[in-house]
Z-matrix of the N, CA and C atoms (Angstrom, degrees):
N
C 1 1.450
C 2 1.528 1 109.20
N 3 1.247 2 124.82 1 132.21
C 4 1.571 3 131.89 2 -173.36
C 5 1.734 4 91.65 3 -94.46
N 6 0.943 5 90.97 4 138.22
C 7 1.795 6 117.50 5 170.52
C 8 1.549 7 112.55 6 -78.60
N 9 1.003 8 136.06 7 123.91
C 10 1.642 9 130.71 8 163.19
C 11 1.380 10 103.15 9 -126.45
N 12 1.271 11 104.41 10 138.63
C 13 1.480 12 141.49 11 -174.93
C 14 1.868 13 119.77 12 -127.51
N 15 1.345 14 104.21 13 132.18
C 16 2.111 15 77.82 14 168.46
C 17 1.344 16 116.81 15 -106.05
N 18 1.233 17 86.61 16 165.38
C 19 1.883 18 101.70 17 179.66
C 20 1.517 19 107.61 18 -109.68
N 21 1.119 20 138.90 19 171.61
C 22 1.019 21 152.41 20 167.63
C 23 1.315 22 131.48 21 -58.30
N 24 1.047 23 172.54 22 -167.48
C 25 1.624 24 157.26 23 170.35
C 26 1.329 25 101.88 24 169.96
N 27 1.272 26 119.93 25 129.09
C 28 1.434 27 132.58 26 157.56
C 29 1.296 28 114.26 27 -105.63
N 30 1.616 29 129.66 28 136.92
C 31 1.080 30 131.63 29 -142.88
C 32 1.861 31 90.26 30 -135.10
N 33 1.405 32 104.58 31 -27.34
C 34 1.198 33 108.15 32 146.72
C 35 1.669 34 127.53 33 171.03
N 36 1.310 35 140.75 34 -169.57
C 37 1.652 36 117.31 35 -159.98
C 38 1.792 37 121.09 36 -54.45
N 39 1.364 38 115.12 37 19.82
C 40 1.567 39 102.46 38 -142.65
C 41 1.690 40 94.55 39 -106.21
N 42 1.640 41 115.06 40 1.77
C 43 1.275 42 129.91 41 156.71
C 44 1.336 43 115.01 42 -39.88
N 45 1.776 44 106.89 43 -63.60
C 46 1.520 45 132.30 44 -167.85
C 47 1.311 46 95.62 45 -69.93
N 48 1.421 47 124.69 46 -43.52
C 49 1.739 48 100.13 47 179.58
C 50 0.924 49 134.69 48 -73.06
N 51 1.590 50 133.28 49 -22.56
C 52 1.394 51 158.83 50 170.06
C 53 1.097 52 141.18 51 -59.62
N 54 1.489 53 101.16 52 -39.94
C 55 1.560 54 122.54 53 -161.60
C 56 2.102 55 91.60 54 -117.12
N 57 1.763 56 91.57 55 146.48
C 58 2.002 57 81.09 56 160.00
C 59 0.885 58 103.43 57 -62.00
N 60 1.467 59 124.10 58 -57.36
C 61 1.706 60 112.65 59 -156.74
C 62 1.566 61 95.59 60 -117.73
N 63 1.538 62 115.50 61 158.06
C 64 2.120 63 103.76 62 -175.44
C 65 1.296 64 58.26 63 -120.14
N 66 1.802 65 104.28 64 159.50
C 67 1.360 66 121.39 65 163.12
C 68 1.663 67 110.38 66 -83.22
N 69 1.296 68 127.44 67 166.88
C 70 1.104 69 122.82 68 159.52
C 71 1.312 70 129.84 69 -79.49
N 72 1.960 71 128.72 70 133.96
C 73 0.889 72 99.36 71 167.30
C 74 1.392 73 155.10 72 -89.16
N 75 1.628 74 114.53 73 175.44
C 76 1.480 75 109.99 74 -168.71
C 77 1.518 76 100.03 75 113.24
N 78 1.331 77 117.75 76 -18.42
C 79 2.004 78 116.78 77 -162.86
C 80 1.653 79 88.90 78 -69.43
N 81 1.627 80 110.49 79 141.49
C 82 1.505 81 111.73 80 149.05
C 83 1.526 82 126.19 81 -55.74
N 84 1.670 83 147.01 82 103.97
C 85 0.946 84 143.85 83 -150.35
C 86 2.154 85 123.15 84 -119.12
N 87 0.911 86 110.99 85 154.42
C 88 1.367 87 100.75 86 -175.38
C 89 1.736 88 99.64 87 -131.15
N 90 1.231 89 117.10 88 163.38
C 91 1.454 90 113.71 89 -179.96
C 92 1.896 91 108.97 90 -58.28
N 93 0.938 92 111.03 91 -45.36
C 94 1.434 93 116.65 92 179.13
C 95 1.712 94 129.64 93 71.95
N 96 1.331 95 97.26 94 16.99
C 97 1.691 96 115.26 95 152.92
C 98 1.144 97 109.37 96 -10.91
N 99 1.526 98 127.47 97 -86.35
C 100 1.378 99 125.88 98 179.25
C 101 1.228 100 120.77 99 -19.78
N 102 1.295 101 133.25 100 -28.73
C 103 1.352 102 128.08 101 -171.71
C 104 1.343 103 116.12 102 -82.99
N 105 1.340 104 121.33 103 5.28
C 106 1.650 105 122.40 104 165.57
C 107 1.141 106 94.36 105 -116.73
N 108 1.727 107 157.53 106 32.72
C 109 1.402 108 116.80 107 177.00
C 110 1.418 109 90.25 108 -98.05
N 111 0.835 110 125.55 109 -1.87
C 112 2.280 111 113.32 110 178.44
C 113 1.787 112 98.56 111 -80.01
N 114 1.340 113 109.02 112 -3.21
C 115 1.574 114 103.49 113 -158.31
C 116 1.681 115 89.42 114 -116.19
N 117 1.618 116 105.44 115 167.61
C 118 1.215 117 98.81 116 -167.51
C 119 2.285 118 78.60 117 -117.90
N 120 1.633 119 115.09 118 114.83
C 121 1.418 120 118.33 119 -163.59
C 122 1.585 121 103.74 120 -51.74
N 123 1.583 122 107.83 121 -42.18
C 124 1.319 123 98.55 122 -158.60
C 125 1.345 124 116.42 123 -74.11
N 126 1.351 125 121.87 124 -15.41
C 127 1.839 126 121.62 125 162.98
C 128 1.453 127 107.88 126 -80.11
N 129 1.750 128 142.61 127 6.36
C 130 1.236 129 126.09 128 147.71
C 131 1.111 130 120.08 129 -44.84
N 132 1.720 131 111.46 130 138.01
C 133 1.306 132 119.08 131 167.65
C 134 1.297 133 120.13 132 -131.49
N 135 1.425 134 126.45 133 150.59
C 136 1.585 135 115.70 134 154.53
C 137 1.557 136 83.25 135 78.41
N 138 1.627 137 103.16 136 -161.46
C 139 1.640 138 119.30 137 -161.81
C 140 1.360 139 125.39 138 -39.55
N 141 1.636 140 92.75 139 -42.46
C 142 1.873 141 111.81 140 168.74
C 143 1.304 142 124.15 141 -64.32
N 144 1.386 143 117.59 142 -32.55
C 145 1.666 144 119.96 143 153.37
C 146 1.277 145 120.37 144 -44.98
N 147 1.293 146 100.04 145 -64.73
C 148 1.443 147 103.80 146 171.97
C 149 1.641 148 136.26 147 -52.22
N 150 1.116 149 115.21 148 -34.49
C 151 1.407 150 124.26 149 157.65
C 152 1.631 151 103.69 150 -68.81
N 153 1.046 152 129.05 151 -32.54
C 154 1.419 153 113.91 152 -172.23
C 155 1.486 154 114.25 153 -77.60
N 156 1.133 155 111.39 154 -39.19
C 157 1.696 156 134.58 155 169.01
C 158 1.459 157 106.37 156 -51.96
N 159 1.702 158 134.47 157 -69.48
C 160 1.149 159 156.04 158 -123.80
C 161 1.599 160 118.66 159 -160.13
N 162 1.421 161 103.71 160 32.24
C 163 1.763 162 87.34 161 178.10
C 164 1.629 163 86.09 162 -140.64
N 165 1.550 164 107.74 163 165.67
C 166 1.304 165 128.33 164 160.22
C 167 1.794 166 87.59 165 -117.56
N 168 1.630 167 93.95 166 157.70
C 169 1.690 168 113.77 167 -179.27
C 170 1.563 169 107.67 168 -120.38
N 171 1.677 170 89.14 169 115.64
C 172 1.785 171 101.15 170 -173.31
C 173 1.516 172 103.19 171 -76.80
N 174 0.907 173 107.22 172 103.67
C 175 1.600 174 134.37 173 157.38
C 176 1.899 175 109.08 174 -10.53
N 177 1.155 176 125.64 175 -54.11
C 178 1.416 177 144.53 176 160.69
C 179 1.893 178 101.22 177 -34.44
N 180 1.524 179 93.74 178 -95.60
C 181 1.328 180 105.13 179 -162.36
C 182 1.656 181 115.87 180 -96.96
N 183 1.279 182 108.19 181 21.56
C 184 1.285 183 127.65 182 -166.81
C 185 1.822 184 117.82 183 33.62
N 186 1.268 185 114.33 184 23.73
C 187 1.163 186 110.50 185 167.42
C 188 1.474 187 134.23 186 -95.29
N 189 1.474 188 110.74 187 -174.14
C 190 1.251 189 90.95 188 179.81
C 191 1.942 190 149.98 189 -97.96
N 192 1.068 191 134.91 190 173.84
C 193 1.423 192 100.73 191 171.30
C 194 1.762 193 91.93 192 -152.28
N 195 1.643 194 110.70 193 137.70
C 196 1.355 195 117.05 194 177.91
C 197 1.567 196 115.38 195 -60.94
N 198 1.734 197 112.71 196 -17.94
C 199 1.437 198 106.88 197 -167.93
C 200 1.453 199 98.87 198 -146.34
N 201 1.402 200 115.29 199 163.61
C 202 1.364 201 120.81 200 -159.75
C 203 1.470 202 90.02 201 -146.72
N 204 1.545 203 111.44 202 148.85
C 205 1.412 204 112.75 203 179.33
C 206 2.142 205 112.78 204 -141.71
N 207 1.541 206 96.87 205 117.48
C 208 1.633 207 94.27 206 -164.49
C 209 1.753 208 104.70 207 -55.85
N 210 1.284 209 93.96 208 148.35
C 211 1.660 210 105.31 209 -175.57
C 212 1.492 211 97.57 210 -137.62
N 213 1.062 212 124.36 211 156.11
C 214 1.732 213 145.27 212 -176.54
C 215 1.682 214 90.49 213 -89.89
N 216 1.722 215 108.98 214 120.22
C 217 1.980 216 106.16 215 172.95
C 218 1.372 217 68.67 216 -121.77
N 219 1.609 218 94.06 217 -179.96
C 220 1.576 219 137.05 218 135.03
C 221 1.230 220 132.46 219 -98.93
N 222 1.475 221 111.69 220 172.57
C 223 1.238 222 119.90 221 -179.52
C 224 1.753 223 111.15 222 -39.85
N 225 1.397 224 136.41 223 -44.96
C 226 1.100 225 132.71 224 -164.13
C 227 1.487 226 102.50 225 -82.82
N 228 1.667 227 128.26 226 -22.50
C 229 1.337 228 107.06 227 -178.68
C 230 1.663 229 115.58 228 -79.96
N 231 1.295 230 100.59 229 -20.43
C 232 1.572 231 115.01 230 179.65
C 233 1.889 232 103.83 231 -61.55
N 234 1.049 233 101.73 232 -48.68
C 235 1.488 234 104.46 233 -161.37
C 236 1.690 235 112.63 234 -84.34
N 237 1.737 236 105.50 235 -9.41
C 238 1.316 237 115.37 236 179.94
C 239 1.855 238 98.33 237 -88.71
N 240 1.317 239 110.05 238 -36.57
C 241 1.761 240 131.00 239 166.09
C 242 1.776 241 110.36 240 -47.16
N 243 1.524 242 96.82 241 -48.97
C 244 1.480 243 86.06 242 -170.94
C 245 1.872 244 100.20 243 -86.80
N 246 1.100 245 113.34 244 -24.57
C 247 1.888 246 115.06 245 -175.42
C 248 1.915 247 97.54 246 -54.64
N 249 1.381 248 117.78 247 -60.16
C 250 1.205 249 128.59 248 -152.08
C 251 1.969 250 90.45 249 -69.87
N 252 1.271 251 130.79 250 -69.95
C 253 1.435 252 124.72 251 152.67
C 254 1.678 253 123.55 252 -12.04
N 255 1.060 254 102.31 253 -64.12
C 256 1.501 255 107.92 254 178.61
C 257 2.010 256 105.18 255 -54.79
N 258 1.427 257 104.50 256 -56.48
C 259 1.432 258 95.56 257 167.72
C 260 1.474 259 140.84 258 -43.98
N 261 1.353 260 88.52 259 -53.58
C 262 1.589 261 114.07 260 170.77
C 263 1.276 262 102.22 261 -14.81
N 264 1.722 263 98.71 262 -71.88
C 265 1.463 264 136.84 263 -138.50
C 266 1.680 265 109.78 264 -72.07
N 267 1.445 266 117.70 265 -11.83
C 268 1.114 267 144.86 266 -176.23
C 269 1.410 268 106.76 267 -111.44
N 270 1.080 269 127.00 268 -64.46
C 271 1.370 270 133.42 269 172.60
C 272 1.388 271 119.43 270 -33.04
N 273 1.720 272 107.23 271 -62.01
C 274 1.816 273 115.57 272 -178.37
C 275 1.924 274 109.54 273 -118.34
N 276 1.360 275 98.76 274 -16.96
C 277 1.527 276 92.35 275 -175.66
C 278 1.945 277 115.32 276 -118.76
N 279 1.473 278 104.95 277 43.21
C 280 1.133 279 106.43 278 152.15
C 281 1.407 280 119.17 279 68.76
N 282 1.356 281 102.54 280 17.07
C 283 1.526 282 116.22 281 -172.94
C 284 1.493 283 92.86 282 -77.66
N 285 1.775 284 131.21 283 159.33
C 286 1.273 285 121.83 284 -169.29
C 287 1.575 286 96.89 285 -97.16
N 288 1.563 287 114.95 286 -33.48
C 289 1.697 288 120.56 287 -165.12
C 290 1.266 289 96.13 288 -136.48
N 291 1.228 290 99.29 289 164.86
C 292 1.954 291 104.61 290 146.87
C 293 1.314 292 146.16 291 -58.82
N 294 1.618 293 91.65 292 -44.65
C 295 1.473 294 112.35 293 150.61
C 296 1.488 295 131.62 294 -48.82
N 297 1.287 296 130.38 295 -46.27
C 298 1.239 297 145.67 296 119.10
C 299 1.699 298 119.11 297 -10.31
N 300 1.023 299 117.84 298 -84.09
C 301 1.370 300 130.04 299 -176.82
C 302 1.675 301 109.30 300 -58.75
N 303 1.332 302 130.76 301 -8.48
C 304 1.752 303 118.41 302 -147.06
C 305 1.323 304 75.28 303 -102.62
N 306 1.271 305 140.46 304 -58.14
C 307 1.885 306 126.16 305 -177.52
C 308 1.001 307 124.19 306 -35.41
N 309 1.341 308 109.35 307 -53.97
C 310 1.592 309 121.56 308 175.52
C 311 1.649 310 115.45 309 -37.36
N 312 1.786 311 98.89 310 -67.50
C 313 1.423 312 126.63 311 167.11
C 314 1.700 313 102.92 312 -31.41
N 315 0.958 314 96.89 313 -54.05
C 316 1.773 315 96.24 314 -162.22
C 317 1.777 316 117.39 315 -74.39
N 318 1.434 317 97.89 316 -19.86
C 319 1.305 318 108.48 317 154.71
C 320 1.514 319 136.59 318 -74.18
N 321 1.301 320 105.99 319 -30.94
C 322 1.387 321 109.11 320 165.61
C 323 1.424 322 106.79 321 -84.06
N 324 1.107 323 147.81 322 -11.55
C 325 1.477 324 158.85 323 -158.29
C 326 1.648 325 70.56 324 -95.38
N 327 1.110 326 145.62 325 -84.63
C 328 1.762 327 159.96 326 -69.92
C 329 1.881 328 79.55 327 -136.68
N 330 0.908 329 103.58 328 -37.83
C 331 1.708 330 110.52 329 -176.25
C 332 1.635 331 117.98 330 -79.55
N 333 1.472 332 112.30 331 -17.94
C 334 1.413 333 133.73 332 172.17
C 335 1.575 334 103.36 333 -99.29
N 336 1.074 335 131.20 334 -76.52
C 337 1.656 336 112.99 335 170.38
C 338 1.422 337 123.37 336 -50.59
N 339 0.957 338 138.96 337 10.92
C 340 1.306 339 138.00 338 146.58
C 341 1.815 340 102.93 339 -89.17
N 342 1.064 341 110.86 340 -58.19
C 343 1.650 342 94.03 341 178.80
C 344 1.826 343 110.27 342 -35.10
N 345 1.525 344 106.71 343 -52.74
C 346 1.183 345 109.65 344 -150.28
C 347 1.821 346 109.84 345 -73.81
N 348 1.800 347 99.25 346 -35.83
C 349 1.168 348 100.92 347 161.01
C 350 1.254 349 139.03 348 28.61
N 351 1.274 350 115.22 349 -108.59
C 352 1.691 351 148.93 350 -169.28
C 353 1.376 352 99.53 351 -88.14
N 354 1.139 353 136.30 352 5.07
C 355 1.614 354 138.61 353 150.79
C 356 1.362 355 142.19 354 -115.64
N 357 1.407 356 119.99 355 146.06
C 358 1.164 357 121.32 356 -167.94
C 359 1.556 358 144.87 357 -65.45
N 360 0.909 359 126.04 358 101.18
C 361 1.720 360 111.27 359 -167.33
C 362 1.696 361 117.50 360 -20.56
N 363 1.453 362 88.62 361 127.49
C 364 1.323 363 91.46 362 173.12
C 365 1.769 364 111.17 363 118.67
N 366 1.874 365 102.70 364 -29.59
C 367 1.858 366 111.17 365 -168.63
C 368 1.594 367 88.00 366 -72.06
N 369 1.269 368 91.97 367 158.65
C 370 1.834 369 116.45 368 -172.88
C 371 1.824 370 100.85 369 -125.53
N 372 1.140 371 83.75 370 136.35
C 373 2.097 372 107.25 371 -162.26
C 374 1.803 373 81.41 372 -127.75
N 375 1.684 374 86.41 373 135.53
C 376 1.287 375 97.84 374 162.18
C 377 1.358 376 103.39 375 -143.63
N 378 1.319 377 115.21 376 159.73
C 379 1.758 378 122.89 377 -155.54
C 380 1.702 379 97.21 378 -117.36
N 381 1.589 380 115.26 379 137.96
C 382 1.268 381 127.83 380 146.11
C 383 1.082 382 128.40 381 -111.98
N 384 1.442 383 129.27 382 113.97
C 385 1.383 384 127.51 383 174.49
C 386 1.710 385 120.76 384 -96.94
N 387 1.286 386 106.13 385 159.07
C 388 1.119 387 83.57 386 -165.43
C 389 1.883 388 88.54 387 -168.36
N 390 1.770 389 124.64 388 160.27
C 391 1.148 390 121.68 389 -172.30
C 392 1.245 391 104.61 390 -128.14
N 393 1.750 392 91.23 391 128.78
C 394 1.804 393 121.65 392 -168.74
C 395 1.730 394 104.68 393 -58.39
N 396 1.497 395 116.46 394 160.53
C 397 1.224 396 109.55 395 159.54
C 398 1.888 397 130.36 396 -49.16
N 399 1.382 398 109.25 397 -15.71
C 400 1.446 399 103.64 398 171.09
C 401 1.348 400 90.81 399 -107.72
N 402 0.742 401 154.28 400 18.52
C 403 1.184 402 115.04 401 167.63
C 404 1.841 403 120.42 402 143.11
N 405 1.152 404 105.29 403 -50.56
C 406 1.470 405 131.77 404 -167.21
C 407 1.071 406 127.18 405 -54.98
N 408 1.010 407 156.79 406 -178.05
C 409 1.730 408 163.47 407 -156.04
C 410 1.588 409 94.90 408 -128.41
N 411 0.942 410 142.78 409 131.11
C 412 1.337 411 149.43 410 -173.03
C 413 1.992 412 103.52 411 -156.88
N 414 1.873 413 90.57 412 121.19
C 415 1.494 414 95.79 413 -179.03
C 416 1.488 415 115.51 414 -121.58
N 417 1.023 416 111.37 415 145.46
C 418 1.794 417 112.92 416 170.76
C 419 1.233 418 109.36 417 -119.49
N 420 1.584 419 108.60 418 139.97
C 421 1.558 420 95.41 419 164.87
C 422 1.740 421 112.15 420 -116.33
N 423 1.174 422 113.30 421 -161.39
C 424 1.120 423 112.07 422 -174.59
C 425 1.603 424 130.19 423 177.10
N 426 1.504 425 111.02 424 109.54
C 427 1.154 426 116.35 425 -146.62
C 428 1.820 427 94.11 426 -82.93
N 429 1.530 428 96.81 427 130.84
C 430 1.620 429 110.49 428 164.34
C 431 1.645 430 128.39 429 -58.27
N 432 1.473 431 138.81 430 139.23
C 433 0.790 432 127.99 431 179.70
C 434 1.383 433 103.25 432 -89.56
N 435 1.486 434 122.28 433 110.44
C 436 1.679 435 120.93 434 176.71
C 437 1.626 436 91.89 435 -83.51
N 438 0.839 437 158.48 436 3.83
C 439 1.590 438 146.00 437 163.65
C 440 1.255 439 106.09 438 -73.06
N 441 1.246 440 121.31 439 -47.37
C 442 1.395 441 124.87 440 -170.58
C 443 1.544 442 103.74 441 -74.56
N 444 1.321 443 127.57 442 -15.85
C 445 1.436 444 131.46 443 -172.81
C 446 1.516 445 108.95 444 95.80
N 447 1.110 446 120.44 445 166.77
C 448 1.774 447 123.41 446 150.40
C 449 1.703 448 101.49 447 -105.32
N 450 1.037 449 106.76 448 95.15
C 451 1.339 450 128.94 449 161.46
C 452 1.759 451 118.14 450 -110.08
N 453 1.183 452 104.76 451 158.22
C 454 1.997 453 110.65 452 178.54
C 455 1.888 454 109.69 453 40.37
N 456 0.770 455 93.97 454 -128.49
C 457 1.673 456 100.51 455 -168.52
C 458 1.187 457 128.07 456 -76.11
N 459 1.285 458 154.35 457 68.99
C 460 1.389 459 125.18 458 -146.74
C 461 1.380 460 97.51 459 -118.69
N 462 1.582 461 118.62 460 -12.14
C 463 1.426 462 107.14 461 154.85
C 464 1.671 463 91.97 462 -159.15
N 465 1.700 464 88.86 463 157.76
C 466 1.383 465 113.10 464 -158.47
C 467 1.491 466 101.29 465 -99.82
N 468 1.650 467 118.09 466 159.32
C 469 1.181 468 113.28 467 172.24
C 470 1.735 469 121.85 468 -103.36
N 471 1.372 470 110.41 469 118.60
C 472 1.402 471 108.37 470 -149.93
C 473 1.955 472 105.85 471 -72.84
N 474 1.307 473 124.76 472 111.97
C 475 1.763 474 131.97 473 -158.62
C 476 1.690 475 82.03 474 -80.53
N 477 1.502 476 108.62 475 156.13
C 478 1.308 477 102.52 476 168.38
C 479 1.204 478 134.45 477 -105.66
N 480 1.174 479 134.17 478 178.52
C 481 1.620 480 134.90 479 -151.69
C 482 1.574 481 96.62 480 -57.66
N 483 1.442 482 115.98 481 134.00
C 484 1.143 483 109.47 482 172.13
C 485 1.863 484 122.40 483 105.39
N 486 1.487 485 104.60 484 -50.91
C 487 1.018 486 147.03 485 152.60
C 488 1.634 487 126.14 486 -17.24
N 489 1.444 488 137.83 487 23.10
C 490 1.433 489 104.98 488 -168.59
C 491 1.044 490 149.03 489 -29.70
């Protein structure tokens, strides 16, 4: 059984304008939800909105990228995916150990190969997040039609409250 995982993809500079940080592409990537629950989403503004709305977080350089593209790993990219996560997770999100943190990791690892799953190397997933009536972090993804091309809009840049 082949493993699929996504990587990151820039489709073109509008990563770097959007995001604080764009990830680079090619990084193995996970949706990266976790990175707003210390934050309260609906007072994001500006670049951080936008990642909260529209980014996956490349695992590498922990930045961000609007689109993700499934790629065929192995066993060693998965387990290098869940090591760098597990750090993360300790590093900025309050994880107590590594040991601690590597389940977690392996769930978000485990939560991205199932996206990628049932699709073909190469399909492009892009993520909407967005906050439930209680409260919650709520994500969609959504696979691009590359037949149809990426032409005109295929994702918008979210202006902030207030903002025209």
């Amino acid at each position: 059984m082949t493993l699929k995982l996504p990587r990151t993809i820039r489709l073109d500079a509008s990563d770097e304008a959007v995001f604080e940080r764009a990830a680079e592409p090619g990084e193995w990537a996970v949706a990266g939800g976790f990175a707003f629950l210390d934050t309260d989403p609906t007072a994001l503004a500006g670049k951080r909105r936008q990642a909260f709305v529209s980014g996956f977080l490349g695992t590498e350089s922990r930045g961000w990228s609007t689109f993700v593209v499934v790629a065929t790993a192995d066993a060693a990219a998965e387990a290098e995916m869940v090591e760098r996560l597990a750090r993360l997770f300790v590093a900025a999100h309050g994880a107590p150990d590594l040991e601690a943190a590597r389940p977690v990791a392996r769930q978000e690892v485990e939560l991205m190969a199932g996206l990628c799953r049932d699709h073909a190397p190469g399909t492009l997933f892009a993520i909407t997040r967005s906050v439930d009536a209680e409260g919650g972090i709520r994500e969609s993804f959504r696979a691009v039609d590359r037949k149809a091309g990426v032409h005109g809009r295929v994702w918008d840049v979210v202006p902030d409250e207030g903002q025209g």
